[in-house]
C-alpha positions as CSV (number, residue, x, y, z in Angstrom):
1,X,62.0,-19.1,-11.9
2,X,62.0,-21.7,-14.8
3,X,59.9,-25.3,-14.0
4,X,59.7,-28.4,-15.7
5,X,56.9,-30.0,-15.4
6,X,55.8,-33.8,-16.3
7,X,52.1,-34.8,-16.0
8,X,50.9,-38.1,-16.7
9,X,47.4,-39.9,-16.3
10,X,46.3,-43.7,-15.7
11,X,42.9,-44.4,-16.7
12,X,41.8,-47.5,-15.5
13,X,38.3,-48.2,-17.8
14,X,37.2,-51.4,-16.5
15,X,36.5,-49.1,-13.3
16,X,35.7,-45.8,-14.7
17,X,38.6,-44.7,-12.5
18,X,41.6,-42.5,-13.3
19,X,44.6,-41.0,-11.5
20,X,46.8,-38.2,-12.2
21,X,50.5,-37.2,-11.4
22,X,52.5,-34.2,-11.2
23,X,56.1,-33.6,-10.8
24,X,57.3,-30.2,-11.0
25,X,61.1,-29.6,-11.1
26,X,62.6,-25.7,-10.2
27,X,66.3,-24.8,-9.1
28,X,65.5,-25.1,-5.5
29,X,62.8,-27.6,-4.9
30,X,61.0,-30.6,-6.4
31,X,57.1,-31.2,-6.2
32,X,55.2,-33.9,-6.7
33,X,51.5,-34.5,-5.8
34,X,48.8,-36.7,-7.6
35,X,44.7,-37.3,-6.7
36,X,42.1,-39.8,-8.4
37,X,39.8,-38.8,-10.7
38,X,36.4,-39.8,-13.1
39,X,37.9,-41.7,-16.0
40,X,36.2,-40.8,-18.8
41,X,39.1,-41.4,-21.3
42,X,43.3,-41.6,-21.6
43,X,43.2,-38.2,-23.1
44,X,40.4,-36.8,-19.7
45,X,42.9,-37.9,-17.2
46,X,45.7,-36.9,-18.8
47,X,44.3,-32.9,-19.3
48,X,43.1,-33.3,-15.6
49,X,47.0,-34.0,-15.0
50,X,48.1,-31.0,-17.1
51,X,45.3,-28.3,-15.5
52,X,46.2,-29.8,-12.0
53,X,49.7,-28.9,-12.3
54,X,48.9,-25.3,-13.8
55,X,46.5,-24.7,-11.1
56,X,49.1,-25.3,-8.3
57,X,51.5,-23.4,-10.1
58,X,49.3,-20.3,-10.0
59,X,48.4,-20.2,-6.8
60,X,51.9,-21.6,-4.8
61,X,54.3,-20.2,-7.1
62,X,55.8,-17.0,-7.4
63,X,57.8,-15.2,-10.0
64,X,57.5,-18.3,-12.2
65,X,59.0,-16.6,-15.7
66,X,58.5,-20.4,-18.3
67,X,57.2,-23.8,-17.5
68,X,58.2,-26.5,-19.7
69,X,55.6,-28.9,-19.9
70,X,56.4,-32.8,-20.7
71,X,53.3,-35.2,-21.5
72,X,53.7,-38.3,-23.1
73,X,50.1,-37.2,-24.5
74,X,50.8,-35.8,-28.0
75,X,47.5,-35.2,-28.9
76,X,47.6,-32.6,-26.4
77,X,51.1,-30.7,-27.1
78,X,50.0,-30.6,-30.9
79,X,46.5,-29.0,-29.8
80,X,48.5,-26.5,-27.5
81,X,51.3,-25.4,-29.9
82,X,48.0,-25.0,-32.7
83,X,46.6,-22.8,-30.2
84,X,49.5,-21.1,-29.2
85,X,50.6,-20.0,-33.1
86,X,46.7,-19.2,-33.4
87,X,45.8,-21.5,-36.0
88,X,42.2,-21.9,-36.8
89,X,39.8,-24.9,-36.3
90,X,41.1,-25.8,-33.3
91,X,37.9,-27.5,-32.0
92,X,36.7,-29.7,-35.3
93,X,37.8,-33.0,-34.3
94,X,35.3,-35.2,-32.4
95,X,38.2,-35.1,-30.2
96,X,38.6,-31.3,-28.9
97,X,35.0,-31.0,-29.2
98,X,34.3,-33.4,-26.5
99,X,37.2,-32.0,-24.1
100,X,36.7,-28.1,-25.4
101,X,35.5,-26.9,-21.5
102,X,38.7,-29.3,-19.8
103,X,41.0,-27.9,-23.6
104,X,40.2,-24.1,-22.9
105,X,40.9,-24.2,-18.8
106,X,44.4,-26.0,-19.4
107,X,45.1,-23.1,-22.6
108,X,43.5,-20.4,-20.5
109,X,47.1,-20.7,-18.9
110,X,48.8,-19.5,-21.9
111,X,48.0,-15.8,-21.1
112,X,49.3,-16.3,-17.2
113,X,52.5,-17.9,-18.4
114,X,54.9,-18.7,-20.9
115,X,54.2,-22.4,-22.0
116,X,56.6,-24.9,-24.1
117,X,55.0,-28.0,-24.7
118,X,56.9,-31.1,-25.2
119,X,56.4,-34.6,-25.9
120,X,58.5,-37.3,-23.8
121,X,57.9,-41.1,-24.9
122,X,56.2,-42.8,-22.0
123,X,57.9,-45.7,-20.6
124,X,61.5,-45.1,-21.4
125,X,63.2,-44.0,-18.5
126,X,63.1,-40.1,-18.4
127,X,62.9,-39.8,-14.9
128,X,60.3,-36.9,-14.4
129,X,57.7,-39.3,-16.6
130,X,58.4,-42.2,-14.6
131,X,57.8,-40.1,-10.9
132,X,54.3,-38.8,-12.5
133,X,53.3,-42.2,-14.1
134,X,53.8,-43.5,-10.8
135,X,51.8,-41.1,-9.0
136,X,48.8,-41.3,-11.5
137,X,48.6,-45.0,-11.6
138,X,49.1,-45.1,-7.4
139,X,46.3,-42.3,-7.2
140,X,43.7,-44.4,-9.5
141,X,44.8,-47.7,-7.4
142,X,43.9,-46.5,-4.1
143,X,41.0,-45.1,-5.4
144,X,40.1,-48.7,-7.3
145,X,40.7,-50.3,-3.5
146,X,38.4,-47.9,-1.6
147,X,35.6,-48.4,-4.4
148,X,35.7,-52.3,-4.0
149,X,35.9,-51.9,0.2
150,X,39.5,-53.1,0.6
């Protein structure tokens, strides 16, 4: 089985709350799910979005053979594809360094599966962007609401 997946994160600073959304496409069925977390930074909740999805994907989905994987988080594609084609100093930016434990759980993935990382411009219709933008920016909502007791 081949998936597409699109991951997004809403980070909502003000609040130090964060959402993230997943949307994974297969032949036969379409997924979505999404869940509120700590919002440290843009790039946190977007690597939560990206380790969520991998984690479901290991343990509810069989004979998966590729994932395609479409952030709008370029950072993160060029760090995977680096580590994917083994180039050195992955970690010197202030960057990686400060995400390295979040970095090496989402790349830990790339021995399970067979990843391809892509980069989707956020905001412009593509339709599996837009359902995981959605469900991140819902997620950190309802969380915002509970916090302030509505």
């Amino acid at each position: 089985m081949k998936l597409e997946v699109y991951t997004d994160g809403s980070c909502f600073e003000n609040y130090s709350i964060g959402g993230w959304g997943v949307y994974i496409v297969s032949d036969d069925q379409k997924i979505q799910f999404s869940g509120p977390c700590n919002c440290k930074s843009s790039l946190y909740v977007e690597l939560v979005a990206i380790l969520k999805a991998l984690e479901y994907i290991e343990y509810y989905l069989y004979d998966v053979e590729a994932i395609e994987i479409f952030t709008d988080c370029d950072f993160i594609a060029k760090i995977a594809n680096q580590y994917s084609s083994k180039k050195k100093g992955l970690y010197r930016s202030k960057s990686t360094l400060k995400y390295k434990k979040l970095l090496d759980q989402v790349l830990g993935y790339t021995s399970i599966f067979q990843i391809e990382w892509h980069v989707v411009k956020s905001h412009r219709g593509v339709e599996g962007n837009e359902i995981a933008d959605n469900l991140a920016k819902k997620a950190a909502l309802i969380s915002i609401k509970q916090k302030m007791g509505g």
